[in-house]
C-alpha positions in Angstrom: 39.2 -10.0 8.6 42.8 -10.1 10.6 44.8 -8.0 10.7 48.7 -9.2 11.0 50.0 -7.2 14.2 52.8 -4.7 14.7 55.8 -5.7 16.0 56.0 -4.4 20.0 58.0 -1.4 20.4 60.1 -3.6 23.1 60.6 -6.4 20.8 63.4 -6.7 18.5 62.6 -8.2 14.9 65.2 -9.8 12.8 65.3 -9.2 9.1 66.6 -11.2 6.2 69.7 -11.0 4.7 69.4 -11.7 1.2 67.2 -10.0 -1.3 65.3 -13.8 -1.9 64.4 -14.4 1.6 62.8 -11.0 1.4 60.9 -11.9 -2.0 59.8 -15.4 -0.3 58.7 -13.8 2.7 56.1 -11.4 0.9 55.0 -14.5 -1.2 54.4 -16.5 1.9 52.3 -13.9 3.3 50.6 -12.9 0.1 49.3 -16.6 -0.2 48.7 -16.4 3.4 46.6 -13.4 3.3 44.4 -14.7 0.0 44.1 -17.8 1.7 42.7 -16.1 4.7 40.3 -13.9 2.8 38.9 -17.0 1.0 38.6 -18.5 4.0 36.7 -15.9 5.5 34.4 -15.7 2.2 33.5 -19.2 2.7 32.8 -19.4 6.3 30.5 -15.9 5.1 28.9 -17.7 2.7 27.7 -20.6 4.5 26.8 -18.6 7.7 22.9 -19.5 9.3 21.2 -17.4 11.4 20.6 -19.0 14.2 18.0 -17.1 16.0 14.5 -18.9 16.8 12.8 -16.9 14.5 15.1 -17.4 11.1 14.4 -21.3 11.8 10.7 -20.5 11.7 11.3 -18.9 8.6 13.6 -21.3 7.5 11.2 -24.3 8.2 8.3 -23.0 6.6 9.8 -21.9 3.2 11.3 -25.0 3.1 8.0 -26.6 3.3 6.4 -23.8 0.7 9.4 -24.8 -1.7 9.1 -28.6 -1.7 4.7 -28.8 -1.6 5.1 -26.3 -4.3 3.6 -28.3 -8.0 5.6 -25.9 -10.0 9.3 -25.9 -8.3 10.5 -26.9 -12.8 9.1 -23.2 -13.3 12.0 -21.6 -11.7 12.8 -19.2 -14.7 9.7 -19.0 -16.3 7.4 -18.1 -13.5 9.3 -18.2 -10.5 6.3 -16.3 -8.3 4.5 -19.3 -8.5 7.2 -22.1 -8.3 7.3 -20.8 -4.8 3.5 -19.4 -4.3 1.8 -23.3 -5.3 3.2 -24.1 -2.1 2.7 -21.6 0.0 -0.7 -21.2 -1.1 -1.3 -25.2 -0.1 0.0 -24.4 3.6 -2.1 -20.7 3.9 -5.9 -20.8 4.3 -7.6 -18.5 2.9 -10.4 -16.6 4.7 -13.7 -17.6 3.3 -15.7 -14.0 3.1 -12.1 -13.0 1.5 -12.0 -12.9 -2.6 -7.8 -11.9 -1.9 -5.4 -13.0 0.5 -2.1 -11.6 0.9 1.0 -12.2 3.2 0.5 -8.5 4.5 -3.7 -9.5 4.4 -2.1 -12.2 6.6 -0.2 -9.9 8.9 -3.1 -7.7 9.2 -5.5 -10.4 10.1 -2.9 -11.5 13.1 -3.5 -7.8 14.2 -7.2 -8.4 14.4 -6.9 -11.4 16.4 -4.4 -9.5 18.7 -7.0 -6.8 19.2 -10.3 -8.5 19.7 -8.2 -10.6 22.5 -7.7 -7.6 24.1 -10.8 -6.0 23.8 -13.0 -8.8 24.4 -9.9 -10.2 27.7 -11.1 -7.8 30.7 -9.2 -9.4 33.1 -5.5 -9.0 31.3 -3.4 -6.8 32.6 -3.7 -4.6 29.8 -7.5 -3.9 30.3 -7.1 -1.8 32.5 -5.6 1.0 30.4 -7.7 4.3 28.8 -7.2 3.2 25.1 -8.9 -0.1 25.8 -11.5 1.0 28.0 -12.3 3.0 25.8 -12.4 0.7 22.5 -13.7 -2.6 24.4 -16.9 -0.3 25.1 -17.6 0.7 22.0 -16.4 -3.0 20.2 -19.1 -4.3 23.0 -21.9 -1.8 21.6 -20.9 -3.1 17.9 -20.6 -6.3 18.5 -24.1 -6.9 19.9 -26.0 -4.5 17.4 -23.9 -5.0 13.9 -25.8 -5.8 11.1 -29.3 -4.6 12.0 -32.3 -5.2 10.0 -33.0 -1.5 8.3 -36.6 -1.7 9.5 -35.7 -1.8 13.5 -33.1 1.5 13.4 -35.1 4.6 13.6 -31.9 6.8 13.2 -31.8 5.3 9.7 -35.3 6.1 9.0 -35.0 9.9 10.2 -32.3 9.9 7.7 -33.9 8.9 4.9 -37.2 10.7 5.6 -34.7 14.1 5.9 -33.2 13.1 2.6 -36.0 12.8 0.7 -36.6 15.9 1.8 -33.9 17.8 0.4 -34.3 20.2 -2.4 -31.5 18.9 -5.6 -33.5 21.0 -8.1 -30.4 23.8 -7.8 -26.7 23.6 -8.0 -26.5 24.5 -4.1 -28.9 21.7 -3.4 -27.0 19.5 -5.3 -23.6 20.4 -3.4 -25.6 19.8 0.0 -26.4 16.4 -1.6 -22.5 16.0 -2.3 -21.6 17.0 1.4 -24.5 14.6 2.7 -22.9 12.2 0.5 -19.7 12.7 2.2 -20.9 11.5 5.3 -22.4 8.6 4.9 -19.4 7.4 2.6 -22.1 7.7 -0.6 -19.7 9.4 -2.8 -22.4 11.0 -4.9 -21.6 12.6 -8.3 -18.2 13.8 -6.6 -16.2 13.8 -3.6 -14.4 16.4 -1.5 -11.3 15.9 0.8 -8.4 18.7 2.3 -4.4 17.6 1.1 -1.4 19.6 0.2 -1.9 21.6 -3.0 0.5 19.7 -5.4 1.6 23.7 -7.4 2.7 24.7 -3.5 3.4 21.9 -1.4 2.8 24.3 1.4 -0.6 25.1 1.4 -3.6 22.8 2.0 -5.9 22.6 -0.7 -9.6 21.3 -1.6 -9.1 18.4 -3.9 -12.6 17.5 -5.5 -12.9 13.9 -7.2 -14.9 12.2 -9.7 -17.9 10.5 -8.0 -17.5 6.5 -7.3 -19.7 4.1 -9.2 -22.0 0.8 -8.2 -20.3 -0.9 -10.0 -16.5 -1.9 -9.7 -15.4 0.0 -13.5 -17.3 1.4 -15.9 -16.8 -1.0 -18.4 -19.3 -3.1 -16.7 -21.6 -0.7 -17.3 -21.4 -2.1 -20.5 -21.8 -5.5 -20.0 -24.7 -7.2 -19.6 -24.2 -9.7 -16.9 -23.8 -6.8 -14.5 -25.7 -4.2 -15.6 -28.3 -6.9 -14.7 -27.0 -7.3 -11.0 -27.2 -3.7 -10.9 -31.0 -3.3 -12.0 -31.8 -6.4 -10.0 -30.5 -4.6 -6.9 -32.1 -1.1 -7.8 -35.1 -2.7 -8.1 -35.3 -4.3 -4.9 -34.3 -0.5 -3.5 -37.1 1.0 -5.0 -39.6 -1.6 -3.6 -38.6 -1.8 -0.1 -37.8 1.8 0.3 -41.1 3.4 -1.8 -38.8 5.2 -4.1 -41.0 6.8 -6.6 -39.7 6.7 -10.0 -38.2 4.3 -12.8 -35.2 2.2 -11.8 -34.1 2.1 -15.0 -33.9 5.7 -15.3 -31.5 5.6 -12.6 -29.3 2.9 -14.4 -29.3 5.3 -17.3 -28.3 8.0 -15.3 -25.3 6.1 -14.0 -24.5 4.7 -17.0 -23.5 8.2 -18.2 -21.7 8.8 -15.0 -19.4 6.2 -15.9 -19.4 7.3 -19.3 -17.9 10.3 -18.6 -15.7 8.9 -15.8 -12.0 9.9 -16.3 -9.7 6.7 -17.0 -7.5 5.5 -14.1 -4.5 6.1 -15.9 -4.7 9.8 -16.6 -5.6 10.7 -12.7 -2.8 9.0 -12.2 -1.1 11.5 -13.8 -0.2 15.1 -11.8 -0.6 17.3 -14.7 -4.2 15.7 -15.8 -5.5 17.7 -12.2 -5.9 21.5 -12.7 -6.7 24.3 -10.7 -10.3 25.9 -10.3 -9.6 29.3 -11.8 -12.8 30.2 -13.1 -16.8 30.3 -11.6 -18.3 27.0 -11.8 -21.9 25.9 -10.5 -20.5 22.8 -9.4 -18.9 24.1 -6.9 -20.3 26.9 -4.5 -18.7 30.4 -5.4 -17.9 30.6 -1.1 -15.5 27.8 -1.8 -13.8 28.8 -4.7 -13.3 32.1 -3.0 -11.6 31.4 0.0 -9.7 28.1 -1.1 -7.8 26.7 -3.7 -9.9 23.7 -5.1 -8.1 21.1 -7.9 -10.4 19.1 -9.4 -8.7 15.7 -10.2 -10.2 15.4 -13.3 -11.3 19.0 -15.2 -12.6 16.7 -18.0 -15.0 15.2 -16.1 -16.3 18.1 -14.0 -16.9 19.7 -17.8 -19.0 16.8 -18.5 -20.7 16.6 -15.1 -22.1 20.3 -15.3 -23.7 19.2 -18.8 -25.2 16.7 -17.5 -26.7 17.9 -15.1 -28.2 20.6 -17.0 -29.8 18.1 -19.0 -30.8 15.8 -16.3 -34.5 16.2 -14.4 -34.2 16.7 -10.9 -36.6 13.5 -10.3 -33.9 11.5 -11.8 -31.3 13.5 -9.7 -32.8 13.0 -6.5 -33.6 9.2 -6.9 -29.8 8.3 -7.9 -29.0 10.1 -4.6 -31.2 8.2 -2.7 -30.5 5.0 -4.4 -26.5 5.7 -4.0 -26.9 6.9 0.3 -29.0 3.5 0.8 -26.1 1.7 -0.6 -23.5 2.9 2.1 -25.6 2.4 4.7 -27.1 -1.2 3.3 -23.9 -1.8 3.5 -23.4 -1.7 7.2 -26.8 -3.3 7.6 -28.1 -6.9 7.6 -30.2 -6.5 3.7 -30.3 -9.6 1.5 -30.4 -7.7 -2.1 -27.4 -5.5 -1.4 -25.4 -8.8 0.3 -26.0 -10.6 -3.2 -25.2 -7.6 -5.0 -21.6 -7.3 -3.3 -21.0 -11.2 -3.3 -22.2 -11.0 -7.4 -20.8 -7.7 -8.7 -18.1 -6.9 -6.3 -16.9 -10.1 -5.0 -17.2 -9.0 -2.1 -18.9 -11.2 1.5 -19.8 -9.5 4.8 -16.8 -10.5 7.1 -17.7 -12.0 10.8 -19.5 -9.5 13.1 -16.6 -9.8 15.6 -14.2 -9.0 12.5 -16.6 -6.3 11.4 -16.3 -4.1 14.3 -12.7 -4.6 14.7 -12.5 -3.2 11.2 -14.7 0.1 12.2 -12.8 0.3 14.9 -9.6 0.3 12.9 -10.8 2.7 10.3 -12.5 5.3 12.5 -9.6 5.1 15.3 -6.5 4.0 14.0 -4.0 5.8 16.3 -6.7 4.2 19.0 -5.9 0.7 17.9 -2.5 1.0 17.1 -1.7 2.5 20.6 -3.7 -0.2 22.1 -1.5 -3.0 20.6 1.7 -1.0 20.8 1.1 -1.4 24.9 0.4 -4.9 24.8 3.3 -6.7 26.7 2.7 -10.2 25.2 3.8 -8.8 21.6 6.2 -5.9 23.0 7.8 -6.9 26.3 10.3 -4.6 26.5 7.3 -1.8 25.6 9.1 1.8 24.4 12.5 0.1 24.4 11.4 -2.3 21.4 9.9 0.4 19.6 12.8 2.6 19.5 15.4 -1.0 18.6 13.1 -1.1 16.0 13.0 2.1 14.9 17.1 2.4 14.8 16.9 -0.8 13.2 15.4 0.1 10.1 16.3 3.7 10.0 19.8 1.9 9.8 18.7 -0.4 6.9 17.3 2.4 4.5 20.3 5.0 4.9 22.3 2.0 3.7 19.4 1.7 1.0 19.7 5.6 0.2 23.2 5.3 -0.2 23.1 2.2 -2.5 20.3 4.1 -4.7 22.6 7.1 -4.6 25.3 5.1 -5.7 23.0 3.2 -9.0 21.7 7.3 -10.1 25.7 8.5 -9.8 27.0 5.1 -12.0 24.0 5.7 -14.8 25.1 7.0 -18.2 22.0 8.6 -19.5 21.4 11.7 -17.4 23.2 15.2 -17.7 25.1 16.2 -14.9 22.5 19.2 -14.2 19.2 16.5 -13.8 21.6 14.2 -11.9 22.4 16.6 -9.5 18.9 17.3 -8.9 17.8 14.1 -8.3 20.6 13.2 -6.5 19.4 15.7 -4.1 15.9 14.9 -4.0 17.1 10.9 -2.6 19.1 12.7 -0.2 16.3 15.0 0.8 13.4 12.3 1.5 12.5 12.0 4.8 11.5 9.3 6.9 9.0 8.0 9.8 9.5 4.6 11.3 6.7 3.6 13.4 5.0 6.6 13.5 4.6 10.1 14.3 5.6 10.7 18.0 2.4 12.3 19.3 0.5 9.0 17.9 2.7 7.0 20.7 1.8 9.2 23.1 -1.7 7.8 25.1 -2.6 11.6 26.6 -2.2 12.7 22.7 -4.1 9.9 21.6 -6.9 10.0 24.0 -7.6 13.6 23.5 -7.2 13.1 19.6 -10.5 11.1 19.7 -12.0 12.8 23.0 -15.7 13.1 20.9 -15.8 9.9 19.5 -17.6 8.4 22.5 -20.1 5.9 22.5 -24.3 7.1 21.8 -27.1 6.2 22.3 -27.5 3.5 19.4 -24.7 1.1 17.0 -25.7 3.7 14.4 -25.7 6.9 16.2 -22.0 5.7 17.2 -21.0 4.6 13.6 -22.2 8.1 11.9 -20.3 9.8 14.7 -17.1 8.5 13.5 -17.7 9.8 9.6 -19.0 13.0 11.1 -15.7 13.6 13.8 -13.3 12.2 10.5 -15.1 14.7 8.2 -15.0 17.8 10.4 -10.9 17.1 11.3 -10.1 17.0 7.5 -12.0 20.5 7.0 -10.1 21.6 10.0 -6.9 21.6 7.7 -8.1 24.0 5.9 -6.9 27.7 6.4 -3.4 26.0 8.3 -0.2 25.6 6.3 0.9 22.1 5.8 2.4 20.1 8.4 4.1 18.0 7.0 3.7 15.2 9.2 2.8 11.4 7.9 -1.2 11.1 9.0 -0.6 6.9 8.7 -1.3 5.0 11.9 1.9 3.1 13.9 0.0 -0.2 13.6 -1.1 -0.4 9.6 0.4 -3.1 7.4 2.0 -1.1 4.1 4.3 1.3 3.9 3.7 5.1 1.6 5.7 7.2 -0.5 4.2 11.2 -0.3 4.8 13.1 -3.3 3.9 16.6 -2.1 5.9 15.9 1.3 8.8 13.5 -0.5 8.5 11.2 2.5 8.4 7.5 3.1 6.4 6.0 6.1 7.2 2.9 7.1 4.4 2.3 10.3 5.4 -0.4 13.6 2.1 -2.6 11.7 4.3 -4.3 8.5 7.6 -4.5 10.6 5.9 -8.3 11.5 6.8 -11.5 10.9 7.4 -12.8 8.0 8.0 -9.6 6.6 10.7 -8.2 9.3 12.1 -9.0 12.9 15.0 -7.1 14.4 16.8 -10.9 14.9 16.7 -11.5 11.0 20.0 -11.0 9.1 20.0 -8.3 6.5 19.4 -10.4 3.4 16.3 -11.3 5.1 15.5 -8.1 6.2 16.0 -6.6 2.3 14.0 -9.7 1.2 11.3 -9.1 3.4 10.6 -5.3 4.3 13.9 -4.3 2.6 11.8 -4.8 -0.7 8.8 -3.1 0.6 10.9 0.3 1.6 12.9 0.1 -1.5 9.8 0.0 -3.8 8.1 3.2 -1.8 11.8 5.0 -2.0 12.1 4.4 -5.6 8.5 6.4 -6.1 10.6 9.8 -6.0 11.9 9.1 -9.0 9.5 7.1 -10.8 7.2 8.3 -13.9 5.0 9.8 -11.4 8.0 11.4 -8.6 10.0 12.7 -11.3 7.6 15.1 -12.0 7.9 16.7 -8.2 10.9 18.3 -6.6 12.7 18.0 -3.2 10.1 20.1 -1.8 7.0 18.1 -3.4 5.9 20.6 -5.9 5.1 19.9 -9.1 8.5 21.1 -11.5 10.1 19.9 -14.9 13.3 20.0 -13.5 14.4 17.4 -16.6 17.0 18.4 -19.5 14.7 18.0 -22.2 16.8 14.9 -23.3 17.3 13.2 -20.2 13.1 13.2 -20.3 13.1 12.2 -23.7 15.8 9.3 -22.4 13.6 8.7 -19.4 10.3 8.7 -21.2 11.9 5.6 -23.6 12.7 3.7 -20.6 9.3 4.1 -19.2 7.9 3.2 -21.9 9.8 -0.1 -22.2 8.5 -1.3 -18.9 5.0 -0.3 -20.4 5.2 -2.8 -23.3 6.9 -5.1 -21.3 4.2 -5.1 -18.5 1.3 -5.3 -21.5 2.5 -8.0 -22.8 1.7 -10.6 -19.5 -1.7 -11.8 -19.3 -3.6 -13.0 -16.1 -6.7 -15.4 -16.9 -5.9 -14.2 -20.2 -6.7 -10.6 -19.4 -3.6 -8.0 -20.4 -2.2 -6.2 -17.4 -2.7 -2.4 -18.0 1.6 -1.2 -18.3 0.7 2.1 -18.8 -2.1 2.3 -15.6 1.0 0.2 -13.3 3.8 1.8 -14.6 5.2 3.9 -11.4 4.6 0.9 -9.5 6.4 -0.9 -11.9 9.7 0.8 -12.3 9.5 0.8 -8.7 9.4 -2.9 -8.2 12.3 -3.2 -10.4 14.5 -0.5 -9.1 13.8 -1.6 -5.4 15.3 -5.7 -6.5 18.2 -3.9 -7.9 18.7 -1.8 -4.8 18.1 -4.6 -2.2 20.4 -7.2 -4.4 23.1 -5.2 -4.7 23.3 -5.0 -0.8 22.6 -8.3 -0.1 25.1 -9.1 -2.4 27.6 -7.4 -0.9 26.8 -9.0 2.4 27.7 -12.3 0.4 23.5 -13.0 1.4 24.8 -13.9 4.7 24.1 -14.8 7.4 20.8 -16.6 5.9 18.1 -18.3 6.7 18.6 -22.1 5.9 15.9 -23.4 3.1 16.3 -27.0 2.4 15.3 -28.0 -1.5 13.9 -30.8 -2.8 17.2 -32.4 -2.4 17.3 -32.0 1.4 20.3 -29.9 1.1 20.5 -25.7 1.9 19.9 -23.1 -0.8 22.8 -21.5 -1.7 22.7 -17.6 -0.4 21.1 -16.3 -3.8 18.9 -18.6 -4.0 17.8 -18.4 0.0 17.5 -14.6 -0.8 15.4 -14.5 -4.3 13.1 -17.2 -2.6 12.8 -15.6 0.9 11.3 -12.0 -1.2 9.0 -14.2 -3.6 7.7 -15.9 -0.8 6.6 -12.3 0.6 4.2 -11.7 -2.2 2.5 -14.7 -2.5 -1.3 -14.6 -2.7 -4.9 -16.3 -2.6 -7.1 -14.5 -5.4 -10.4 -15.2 -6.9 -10.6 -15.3 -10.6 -13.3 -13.3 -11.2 -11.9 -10.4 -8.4 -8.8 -10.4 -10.3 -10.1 -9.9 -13.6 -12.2 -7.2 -12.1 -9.1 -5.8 -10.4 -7.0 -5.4 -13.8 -9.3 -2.9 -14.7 -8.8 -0.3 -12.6 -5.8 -1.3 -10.2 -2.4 0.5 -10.1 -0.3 -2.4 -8.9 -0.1 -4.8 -11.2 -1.3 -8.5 -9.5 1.7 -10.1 -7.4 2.6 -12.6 -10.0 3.5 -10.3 -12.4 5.5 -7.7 -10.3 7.6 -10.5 -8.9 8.3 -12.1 -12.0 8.2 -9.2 -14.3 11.1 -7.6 -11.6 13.6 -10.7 -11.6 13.1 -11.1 -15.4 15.3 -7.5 -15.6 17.5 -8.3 -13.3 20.9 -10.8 -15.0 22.0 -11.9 -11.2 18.7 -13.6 -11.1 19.3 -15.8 -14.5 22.7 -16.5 -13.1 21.6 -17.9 -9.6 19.5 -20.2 -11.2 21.0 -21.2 -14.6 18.2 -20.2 -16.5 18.3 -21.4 -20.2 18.8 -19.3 -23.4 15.7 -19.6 -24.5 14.2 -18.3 -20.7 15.7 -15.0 -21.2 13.5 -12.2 -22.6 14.2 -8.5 -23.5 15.2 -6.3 -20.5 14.3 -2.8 -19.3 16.3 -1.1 -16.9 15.9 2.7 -15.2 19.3 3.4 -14.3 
C-alpha cells in the first residue's frame, strides 16, 4: 500500500479556489486510491513464490492433480480427486500395510540416518552421538533376526520364567513387571505420567493388558481366532509348553471380553483413582503412590477372573504372551505368518529394523545425530533457531485467529468464554524441542548406560530395561512439565495435563513445511497439523481440563448442554461415512474430529486474509494456474494423502481414534461454505453442516 506524501514543510501548496475544484479533487483521489487498492489486490492475488522449493511443490501437485482418475469428484470426495494421483506417483513400501506423507517424511529420516551411521568417512562420523549409534547399528545389523535356538540369553529367560511362581497375586504382579520389560503387556500395564486430579504430581497409571489379536471382536470371529490357535500351537510345540492351547485361547478370549471399549478410555472421567486395597496391585504401591487405573471396570473384572482361573492356565498365557514380544524380534516362521495374517503386519529390512530400535530406544540420540548433519542443516544452530522463530511466528498468529473465532461465537456465556479464552492464551509451546535434547553433553550423558553388550540381545533388553527404570525414576518428583517428544519425530502432540503443544524439528520437512514457503502453504501444510493439536484444548476431550491441566467442569451447565449438541453433530455426521463399507466410529474419533474441523477454519481464515498469496503455482488440467483457494485447499489435501491395505483399514476402524485420512479431509471441507464456493459445488453436493464455534 502507498501512502500519498506530506507536503515539505519548505514547499508552498496551492489550494483551490472554488468549492467544486475542491469536491473534484477528493473524487480524483478517491478513485485514485480504489484504483490503487484494487490494483494492489490483484497483483496479491496472482503473486508465485518463487523460491526453488515452492516450484518443487508446485510441479509435483500439478502432476498429483492431472494423473489423478477422479479430478470430476471435486465436491463429493475431494481427498481422493487429489489422492488417485498422488498415490500413482508414491510407492508404497512393500512390508508397509499404510503409507502416509508423514510415513514418507519419516522414511527420508531413516535414509538420512543409516547414511550416516553406515558413511565413516563423512565428516560427521567423527562426532560422540554417531560413534556411539554406528556401533551399536553395526552390532544389530549383523545379528537381527536370530533363529531363537542359537541365543542363549533368550533361553535363560525363558528357563527363569517358567520358573516363576503366578499361583499368588504378588507372583502375578512380578509376572506384570516381567511383562513390562520385554514389551509383553500381560494382563495389564504400568507407566509413571501426570496425575490428571493434580496436574502436579506424577502418578502410576495402570492399563488394561494388550491382546494377540488387533480388537477383541476378532476374538469372535472365526477366521482369526484360527490364526491365533494356529500360532499357539506352534508355541507350544517348539517351546515344550505343557498344557492345552486351547485353554489359553479361552483364557484370552475372556481377556478381551472384559476389555474396556476404546471409546470410554478415551474419556477422562471413565479413569478413577485407587482408593481402596486391591490384590491386583501390591499394597507397597498403593501406599506410597497415587495409582489410576484407566479402566476401574476392567480391573473389577480382572480380579474375578483371576480368582476363577488355575494357575496352569495363568502361567502358560504368560509364557505364550513373553514369547510373542520376543518372536517378534527374532527370525520365527509361525509368528511372521501370524503378524502378516492377523495383523497385517511384515518384518521391515534388517538395515530398517535396527534404525527403528535405534529410534525408539534413543530418540534424543538420533535426533541429535541428524540435527548435526551439515548436508540437511548447513547453517547448523542458526537454522534451527530461523525455524523455530518461524513457526513460533505462525501459531501466535493462529492463537490469535482462534481467539478471535471463540470471542465472535454466540453460544457461550461470558463466564465459560472467559475461561476458555484463557486457557488458548495459556497453552504453551515447544518448537523443535526441549533445549537440553539439543545439547550433545546432555544427550550423551542422558543415555550414558545404554552401551553396547556382549550379544544383539543383551543390547536390545538393555534399552527396555534403561527406558523402564527412567520412567520409575519420575516417581516421588513433582512434574516437570517439560515435553518428553524427541526434536527429530514426525507428528506433532497436544498434552492435556500440561496444556501444551509440541511441534518437534522431525515434521517441519518437506512437503509439509520449509521456512522459504509462503504462509498459505505453510497453513496448508504444517499450519493444519498445529492448528488441529491447538484445537485439542478445547475439544470434547480438552474441555474437560483447565489452564493448568486438571481435570474441572468449568462449563455453565448450558453452554455444556450447547456444546454437548454440537459434539454430538459431528458424531452422526462422522457415522454416517463408510470405508469398504465399514462405519467410521464418530463417537471413538470425535476429539480428533472437531479438531480437524476447527483447525480448516482457523488456517482458512488466515490464508484468506493473506488473499492465499504468495502461492505455489499448480497447473490444472487446463494448463493454466489454480486460482489461490483452490492452490490452498489442494496444497492441504495433498498432505494427507495415503497408501492403505484394505484389510489393515478395516482392522484399524475398530479401535483407531483418528478417523482414516479420507474421511477427515473430506468430512472437514464438507463444514466449511468457503470450500463449496471455491469450487462451485452443486446444490445437490451440499450436505448438513456442523460447526463448534
Amino acid at each position: 500500500m502507498t501512502l500519498t506524501p506530506r507536503p515539505h514543510p519548505g514547499r508552498s501548496v496551492q489550494r483551490g479556489t472554488t468549492s467544486s475544484r475542491r469536491l473534484l479533487a477528493a473524487l480524483l483521489l478517491a478513485v485514485g486510491y480504489l484504483a490503487l487498492v484494487a490494483t494492489t489486490a490483484h497483483a496479491n492475488k496472482d503473486q508465485f513464490c518463487t523460491a526453488p522449493v515452492c516450484q518443487s511443490a508446485g510441479d509435483f501437485l500439478t502432476r498429483t492433480v492431472n494423473m489423478s482418475r477422479k479430478r470430476n469428484e471435486t465436491c463429493t470426495n475431494f481427498h481422493e480427486s487429489v489422492c488417485d494421483g498422488w498415490r500413482q506417483l508414491v510407492d508404497k513400501p512393500d512390508h508397509m500395510s499404510r503409507f502416509s506423507v508423514l510415513a514418507k517424511i519419516h522414511r527420508g529420516h531413516k535414509a538420512r540416518l543409516r547414511g550416516l551411521v553406515e558413511d565413516r568417512g563423512s565428516s560427521a562420523a567423527g562426532t560422540p552421538a554417531l560413534k556411539q549409534l554406528s556401533t551399536l547399528y553395526d552390532q544389530c545389523v549383523a545379528n537381527a533376526f536370530p533363529d531363537p535356538e542359537t541365543v542363549p540369553e533368550f533361553k535363560a529367560a525363558l528357563a527363569r520364567w517358567r520358573a516363576m511362581d503366578l499361583s499368588t497375586p504378588l507372583g502375578v504382579h512380578r509376572a506384570v513387571l516381567e511383562g513390562m520389560k520385554t514389551g509383553g503387556n500381560f494382563l495389564y500395564g504400568l507407566t509413571v505420567d501426570a496425575n490428571s486430579r493434580n496436574s502436579d504430581e506424577m502418578a502410576v497409571w495402570a492399563k488394561q493388558g494388550g491382546l494377540s489379536l488387533a480388537s477383541p471382536k476378532h476374538y469372535t470371529d472365526r477366521k482369526y481366532r484360527s490364526l491365533y490357535l494356529d500360532l499357539l500351537q506352534h508355541l507350544f510345540a517348539d517351546f515344550h509348553l505343557s498344557g492345552d492351547a486351547h485353554a489359553v485361547l479361552a483364557f484370552e478370549t475372556e481377556i478381551a471380553r472384559i476389555s474396556d471399549s476404546p471409546t470410554n478410555l478415551r474419556n477422562p472421567y471413565h479413569s478413577k483413582p485407587v482408593t481402596e486395597a486391591t490384590p491386583v496391585f501390591p499394597a507397597k504401591l498403593q501406599a506410597h503412590y497415587t495409582v489410576i487405573m484407566d479402566s476401574p471396570a476392567y480391573f473389577a473384572s480382572l480380579k474375578d477372573l483371576l480368582a476363577h482361573t488355575p494357575t496352569r492356565t495363568l502361567k502358560q498365557y504368560f509364557l505364550v504372551r513373553q514369547l510373542q514380544a520376543m518372536l517378534t524380534h527374532m527370525h520365527y516362521q509361525p509368528m511372521l505368518d501370524f503378524r502378516a495374517k492377523a495383523l497385517h503386519m511384515k518384518p521391515p529390512p534388517t538395515e530398517e529394523y535396527c534404525l527403528s530400535v535405534l529410534d525408539r530406544y534413543l530418540p534424543y540420540l538420533t535426533s541429535l545425530a541428524q540435527l548435526q548433519d551439515r548436508d540437511a542443516y548447513p547453517g547448523g544452530k542458526h537454522d534451527w533457531v530461523r525455524m523455530q522463530t518461524d513457526v513460533q511466528d505462525m501459531v501466535e498468529r493462529m492463537r490469535e485467529t482462534y481467539l478471535q473465532v471463540v470471542r465472535e461465537s454466540k453460544w457461550m456465556s461470558p463466564a465459560t468464554k472467559n475461561t476458555a479464552l484463557e486457557k488458548l492464551a495459556n497453552v504453551k509451546l515447544v518448537v523443535g524441542g526441549e533445549p537440553w535434547m539439543l545439547d550433545e553433553q546432555a544427550v550423551l550423558e542422558f543415555y550414558r548406560a545404554y552401551s553396547r553388550r556382549v550379544s544383539w540381545y543383551a543390547t536390545f533388553m538393555n534399552f527396555r530395561i534403561r527406558d523402564k527404570i527412567k520412567t520409575w525414576r519420575k516417581l516421588g518428583a513433582p512434574n516437570k512439565r517439560e515435553s518428553a517428544t524427541a526434536p527429530m519425530v514426525v507428528n506433532a502432540f497436544y498434552s492435556q495435563p500440561n496444556n501444551r503443544i509440541t511441534v518437534p524439528f522431525g515434521i517441519l520437512q518437506y512437503p509439509l513445511y520449509h521456512v522459504d514457503y509462503p504462509l498459505p502453504m505453510k497453513l496448508a501444510g504444517i499450519g493444519m497439523i498445529v492448528a488441529h493439536e491447538f484445537t485439542h484444548a478445547l475439544d470434547s476431550r480438552g474441555r474437560r481440563y483447565d489452564l493448568n491441566g486438571n481435570l474441572a467442569n468449568w462449563w455453565a451447565d448450558k453452554d455444556l448442554e450447547q456444546f454437548t449438541q454440537k459434539s454430538e453433530c459431528y458424531v452422526d455426521q462422522y457415522n454416517a461415512f463408510k470405508i469398504h463399507g465399514v462405519s467410521v466410529n464418530g463417537r471413538l474419533t470425535n476429539a480428533e474430529n472437531m479438531a480437524d474441523n476447527v483447525a480448516i477454519t482457523l488456517i482458512h481464515r488466515i490464508a484468506e486474509q493473506a488473499l492465499y498469496s504468495p502461492r505455489v503455482r499448480i497447473l490444472n488440467e487446463h494448463g493454466t494456474p489454480m486460482p489461490g483457494a483452490q492452490a490452498f485447499f489442494t496444497a492441504m489435501a495433498a498432505n494427507w494423502c495415503v497408501h492403505f491395505d484394505v484389510e489393515a483399514q478395516k482392522t484399524a476402524l475398530l479401535h483407531a481414534v483418528h478417523a482414516p485420512s479420507s474421511t477427515r479431509v473430506n468430512g472437514a471441507l464438507q463444514n466449511l461454505p468457503a470450500f463449496e464456493k471455491t469450487f462451485k459445488c452443486p446444490k445437490e453436493t451440499k450436505r448438513e453442516r456442523c460447526t463448534l464455534w
